[in-house]
py3Dmol code that shows the C-alpha trace and the ligand (Angstrom):
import py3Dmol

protein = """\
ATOM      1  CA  UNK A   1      76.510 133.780 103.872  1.00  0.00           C
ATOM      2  CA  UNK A   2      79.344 131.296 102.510  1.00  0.00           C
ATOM      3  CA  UNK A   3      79.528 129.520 105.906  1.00  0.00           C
ATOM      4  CA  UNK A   4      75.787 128.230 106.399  1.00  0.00           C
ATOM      5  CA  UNK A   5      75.696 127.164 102.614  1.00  0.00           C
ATOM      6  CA  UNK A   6      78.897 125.071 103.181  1.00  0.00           C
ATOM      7  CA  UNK A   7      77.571 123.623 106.206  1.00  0.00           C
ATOM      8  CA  UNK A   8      74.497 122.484 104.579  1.00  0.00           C
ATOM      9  CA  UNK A   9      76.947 121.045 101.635  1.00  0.00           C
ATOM     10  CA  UNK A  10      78.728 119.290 104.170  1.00  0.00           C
ATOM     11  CA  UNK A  11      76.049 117.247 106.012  1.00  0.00           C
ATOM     12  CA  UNK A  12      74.062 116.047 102.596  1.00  0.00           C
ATOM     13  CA  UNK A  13      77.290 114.606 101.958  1.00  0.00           C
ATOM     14  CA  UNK A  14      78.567 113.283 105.110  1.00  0.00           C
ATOM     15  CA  UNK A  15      74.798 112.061 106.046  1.00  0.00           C
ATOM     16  CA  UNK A  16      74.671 108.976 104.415  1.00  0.00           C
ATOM     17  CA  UNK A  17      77.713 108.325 105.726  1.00  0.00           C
ATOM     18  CA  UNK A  18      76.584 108.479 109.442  1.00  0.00           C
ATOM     19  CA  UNK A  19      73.504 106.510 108.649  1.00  0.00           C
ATOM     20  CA  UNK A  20      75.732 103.992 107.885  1.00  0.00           C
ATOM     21  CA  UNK A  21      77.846 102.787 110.817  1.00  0.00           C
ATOM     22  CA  UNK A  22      76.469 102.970 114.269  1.00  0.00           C
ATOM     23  CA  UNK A  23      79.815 103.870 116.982  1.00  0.00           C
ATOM     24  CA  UNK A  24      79.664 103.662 120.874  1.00  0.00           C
ATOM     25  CA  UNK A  25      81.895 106.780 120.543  1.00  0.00           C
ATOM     26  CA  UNK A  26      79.990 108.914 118.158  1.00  0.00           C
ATOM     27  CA  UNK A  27      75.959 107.586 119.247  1.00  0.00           C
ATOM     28  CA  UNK A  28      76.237 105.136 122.004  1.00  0.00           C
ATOM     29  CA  UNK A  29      77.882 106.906 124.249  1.00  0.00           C
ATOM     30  CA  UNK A  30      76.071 110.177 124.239  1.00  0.00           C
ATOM     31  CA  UNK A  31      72.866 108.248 124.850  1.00  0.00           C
ATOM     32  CA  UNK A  32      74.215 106.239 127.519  1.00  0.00           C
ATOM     33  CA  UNK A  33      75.674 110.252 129.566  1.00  0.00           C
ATOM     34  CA  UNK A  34      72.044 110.806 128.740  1.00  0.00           C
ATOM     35  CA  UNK A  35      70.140 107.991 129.902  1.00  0.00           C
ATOM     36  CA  UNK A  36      71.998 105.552 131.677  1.00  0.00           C
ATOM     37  CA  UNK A  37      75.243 106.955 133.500  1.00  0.00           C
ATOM     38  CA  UNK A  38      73.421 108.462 136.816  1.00  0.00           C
ATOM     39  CA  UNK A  39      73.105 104.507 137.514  1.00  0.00           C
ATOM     40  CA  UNK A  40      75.631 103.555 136.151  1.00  0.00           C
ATOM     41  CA  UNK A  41      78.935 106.171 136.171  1.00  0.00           C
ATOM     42  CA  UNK A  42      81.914 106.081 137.693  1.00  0.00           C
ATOM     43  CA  UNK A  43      80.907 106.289 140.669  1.00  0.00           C
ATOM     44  CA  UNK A  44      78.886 102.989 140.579  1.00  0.00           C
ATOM     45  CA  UNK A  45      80.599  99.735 141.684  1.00  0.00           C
ATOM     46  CA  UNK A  46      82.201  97.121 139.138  1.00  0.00           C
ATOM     47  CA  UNK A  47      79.566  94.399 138.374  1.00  0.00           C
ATOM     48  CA  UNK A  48      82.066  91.907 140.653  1.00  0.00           C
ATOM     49  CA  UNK A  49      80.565  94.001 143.817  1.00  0.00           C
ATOM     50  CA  UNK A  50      77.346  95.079 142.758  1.00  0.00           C
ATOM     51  CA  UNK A  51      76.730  91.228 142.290  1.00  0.00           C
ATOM     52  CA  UNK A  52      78.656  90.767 146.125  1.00  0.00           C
ATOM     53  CA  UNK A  53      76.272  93.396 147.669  1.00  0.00           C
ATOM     54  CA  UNK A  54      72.963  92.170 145.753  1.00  0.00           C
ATOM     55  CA  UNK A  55      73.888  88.857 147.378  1.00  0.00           C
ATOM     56  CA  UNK A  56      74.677  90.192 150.600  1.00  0.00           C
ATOM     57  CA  UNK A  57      71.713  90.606 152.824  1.00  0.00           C
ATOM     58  CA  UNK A  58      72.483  94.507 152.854  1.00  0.00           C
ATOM     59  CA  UNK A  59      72.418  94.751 149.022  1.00  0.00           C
ATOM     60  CA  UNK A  60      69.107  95.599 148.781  1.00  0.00           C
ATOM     61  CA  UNK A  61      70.191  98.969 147.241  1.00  0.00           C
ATOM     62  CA  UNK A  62      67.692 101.742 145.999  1.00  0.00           C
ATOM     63  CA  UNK A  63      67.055 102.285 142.064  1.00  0.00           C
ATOM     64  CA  UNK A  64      70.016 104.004 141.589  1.00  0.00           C
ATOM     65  CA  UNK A  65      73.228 101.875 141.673  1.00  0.00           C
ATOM     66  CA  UNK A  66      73.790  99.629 138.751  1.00  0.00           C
ATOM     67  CA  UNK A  67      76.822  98.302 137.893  1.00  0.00           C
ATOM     68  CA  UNK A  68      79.249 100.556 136.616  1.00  0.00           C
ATOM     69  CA  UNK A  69      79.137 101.053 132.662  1.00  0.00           C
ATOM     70  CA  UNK A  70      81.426 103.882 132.252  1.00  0.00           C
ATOM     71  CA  UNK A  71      83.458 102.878 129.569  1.00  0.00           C
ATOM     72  CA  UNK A  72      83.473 100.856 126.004  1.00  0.00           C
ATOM     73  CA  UNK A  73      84.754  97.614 127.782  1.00  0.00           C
ATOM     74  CA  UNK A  74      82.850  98.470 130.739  1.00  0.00           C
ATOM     75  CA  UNK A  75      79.838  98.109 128.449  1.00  0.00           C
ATOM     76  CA  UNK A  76      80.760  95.361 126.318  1.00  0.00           C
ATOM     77  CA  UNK A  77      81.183  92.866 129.377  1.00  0.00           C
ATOM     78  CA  UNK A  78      77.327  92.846 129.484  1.00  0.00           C
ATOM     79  CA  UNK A  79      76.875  92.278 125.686  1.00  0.00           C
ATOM     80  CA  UNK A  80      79.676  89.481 124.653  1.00  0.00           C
ATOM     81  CA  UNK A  81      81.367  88.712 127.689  1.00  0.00           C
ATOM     82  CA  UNK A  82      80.993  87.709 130.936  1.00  0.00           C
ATOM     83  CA  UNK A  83      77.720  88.619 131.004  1.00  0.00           C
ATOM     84  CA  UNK A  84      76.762  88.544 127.527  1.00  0.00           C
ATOM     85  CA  UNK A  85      73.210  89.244 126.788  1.00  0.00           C
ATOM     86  CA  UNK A  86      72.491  91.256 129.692  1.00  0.00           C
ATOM     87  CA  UNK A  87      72.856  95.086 127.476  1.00  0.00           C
ATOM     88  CA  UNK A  88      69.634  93.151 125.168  1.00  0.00           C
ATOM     89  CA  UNK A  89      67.549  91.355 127.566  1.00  0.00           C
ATOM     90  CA  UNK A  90      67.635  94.573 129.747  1.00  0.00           C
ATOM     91  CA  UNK A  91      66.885  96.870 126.725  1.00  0.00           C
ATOM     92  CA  UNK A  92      64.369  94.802 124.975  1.00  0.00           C
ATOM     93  CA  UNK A  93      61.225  96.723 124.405  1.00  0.00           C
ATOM     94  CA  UNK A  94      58.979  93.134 124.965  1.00  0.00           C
ATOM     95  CA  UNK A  95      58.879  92.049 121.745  1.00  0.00           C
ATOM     96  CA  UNK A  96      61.547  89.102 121.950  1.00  0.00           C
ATOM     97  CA  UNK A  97      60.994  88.465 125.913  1.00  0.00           C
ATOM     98  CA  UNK A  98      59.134  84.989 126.457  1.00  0.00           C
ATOM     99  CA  UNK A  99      56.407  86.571 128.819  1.00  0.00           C
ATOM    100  CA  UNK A 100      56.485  89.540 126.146  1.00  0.00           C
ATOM    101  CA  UNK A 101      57.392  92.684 129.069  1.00  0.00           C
ATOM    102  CA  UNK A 102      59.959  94.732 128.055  1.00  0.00           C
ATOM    103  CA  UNK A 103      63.496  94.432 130.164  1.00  0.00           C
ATOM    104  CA  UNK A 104      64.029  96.742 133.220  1.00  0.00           C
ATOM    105  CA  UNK A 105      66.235  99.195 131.693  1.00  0.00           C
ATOM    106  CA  UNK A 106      63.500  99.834 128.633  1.00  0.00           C
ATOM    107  CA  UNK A 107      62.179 102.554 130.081  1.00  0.00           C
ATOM    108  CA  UNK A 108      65.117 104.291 130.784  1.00  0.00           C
ATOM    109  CA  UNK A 109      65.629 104.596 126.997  1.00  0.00           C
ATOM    110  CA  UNK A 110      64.010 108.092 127.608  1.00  0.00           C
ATOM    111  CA  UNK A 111      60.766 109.608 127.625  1.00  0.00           C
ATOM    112  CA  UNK A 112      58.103 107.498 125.724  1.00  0.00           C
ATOM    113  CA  UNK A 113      57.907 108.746 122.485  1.00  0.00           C
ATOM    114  CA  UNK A 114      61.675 108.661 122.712  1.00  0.00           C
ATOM    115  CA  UNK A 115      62.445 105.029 123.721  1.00  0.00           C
ATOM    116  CA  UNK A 116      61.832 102.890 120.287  1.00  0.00           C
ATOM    117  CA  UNK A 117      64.212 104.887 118.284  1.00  0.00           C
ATOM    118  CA  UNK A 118      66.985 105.389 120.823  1.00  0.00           C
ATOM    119  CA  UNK A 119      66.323 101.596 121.440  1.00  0.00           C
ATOM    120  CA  UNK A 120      66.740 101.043 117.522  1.00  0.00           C
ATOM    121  CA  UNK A 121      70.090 102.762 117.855  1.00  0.00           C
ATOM    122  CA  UNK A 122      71.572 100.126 119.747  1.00  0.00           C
ATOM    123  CA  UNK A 123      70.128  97.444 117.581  1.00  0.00           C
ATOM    124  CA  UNK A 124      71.920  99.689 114.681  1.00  0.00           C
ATOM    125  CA  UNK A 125      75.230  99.552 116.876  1.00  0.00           C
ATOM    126  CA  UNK A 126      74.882  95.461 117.816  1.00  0.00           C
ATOM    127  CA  UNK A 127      74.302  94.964 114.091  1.00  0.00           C
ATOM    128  CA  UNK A 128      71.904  92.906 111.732  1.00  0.00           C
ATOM    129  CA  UNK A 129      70.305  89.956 113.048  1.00  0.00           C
ATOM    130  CA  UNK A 130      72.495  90.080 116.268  1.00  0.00           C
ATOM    131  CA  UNK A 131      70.077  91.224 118.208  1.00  0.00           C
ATOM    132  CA  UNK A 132      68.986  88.075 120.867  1.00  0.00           C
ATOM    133  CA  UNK A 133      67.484  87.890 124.096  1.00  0.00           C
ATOM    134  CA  UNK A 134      68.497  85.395 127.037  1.00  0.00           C
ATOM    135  CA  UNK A 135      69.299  85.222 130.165  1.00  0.00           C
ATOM    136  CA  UNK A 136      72.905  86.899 130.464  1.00  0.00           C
ATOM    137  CA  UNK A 137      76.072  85.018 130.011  1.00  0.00           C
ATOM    138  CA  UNK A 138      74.205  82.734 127.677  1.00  0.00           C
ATOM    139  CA  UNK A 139      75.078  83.594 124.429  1.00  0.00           C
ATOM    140  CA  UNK A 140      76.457  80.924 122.159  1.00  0.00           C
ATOM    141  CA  UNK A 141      79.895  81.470 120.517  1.00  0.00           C
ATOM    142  CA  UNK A 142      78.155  82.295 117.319  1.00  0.00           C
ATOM    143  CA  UNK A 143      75.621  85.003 118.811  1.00  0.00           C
ATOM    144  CA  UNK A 144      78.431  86.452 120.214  1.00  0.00           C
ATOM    145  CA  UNK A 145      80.926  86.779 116.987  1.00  0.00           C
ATOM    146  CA  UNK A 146      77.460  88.272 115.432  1.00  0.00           C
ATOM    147  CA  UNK A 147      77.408  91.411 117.627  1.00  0.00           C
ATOM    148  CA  UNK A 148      79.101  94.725 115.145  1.00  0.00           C
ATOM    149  CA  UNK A 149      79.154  97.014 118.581  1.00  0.00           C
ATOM    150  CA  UNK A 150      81.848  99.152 116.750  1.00  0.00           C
ATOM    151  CA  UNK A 151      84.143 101.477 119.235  1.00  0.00           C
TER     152      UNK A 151
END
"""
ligand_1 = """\
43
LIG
C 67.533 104.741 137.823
C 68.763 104.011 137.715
C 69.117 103.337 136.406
C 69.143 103.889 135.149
C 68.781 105.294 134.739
C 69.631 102.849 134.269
N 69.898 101.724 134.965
Fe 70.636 99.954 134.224
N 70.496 99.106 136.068
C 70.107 99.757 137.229
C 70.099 98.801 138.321
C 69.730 99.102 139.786
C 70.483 97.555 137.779
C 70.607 96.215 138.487
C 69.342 95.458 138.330
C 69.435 94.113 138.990
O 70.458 93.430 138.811
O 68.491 93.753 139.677
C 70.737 97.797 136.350
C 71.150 96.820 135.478
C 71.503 97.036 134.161
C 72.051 96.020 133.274
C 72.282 94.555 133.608
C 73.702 94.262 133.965
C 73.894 92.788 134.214
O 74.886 92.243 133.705
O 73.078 92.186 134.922
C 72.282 96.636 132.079
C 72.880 96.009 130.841
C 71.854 98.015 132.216
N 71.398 98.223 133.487
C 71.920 98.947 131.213
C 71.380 100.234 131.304
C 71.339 101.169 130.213
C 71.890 100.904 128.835
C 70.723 102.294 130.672
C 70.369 103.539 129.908
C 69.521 103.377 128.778
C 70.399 102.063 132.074
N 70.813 100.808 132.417
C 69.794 103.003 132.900
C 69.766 101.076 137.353
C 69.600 101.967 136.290
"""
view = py3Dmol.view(width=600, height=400)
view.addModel(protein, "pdb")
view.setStyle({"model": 0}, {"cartoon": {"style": "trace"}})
view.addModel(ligand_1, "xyz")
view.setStyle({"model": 1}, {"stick": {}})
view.zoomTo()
view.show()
């Protein structure tokens, strides 16, 4: 009966804790085996050919092959650097898009009911008032220094 009681000690304490800092390696990255890797795994090509087949005239590829994500850095070169931006103007639930529909990969955030809070996760992760949507790679040098996205 010692164990469970300890247990329970252990996560009042170490809640508040979690609350605080959002990490790709402790929330983002669970979410993203979850929700996002069957696009976008290892498996998936780098964004360099993904972009070289979209352009292609054979690149019209089926739902499932994104560019590949698999990785912190992976992920970070669609939210502050070459394509910076991208990770929020997909994600956006419609609320800061100019014609006010949500980005593409919205509803991939899970089933319905699910979507806002997993969505408010990565707002958590990018951090306070970092959160902007544009057209990728056009982040200014001060939206970009903004972004927390903790490893
Ligand atoms: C069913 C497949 C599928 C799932 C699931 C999926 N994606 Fe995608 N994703 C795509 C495809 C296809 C594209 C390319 C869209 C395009 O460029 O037209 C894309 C593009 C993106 C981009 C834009 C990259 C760029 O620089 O242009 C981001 C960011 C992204 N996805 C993030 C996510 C995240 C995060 C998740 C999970 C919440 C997710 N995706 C789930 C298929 C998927």
């Amino acid at each position: 009966m010692k164990k469970p009681l300890f247990a329970l000690l252990t996560l009042a304490f170490a809640a508040p804790l979690l609350a605080q800092e959002v990490t790709y390696t402790k929330d983002i990255r669970p979410l993203w085996e979850e929700h996002c890797e069957r696009c976008h795994g290892a498996k998936s090509p780098t964004y360099e050919d993904f972009a070289k087949s979209k352009a292609s005239a054979a690149g019209a590829s089926d739902d499932s092959d994104g560019p590949r994500m698999d990785s912190y850095e992976r992920m970070m070169y669609h939210l502050t650097g070459p394509r910076s931006g991208a990770l929020m103007r997909m994600l956006d639930d419609g609320s800061n898009t100019a014609d006010r529909h949500p980005g593409g990969m919205f509803r991939h955030l899970g089933r319905r009911a699910e979507r806002k809070g997993n969505l408010d996760l990565f707002k958590r992760w990018i951090g306070e008032g970092a959160w902007v949507v544009k057209e990728p790679g056009q982040l200014s040098q001060e939206e970009v220094q903004k972004i927390k996205a903790a490893k």
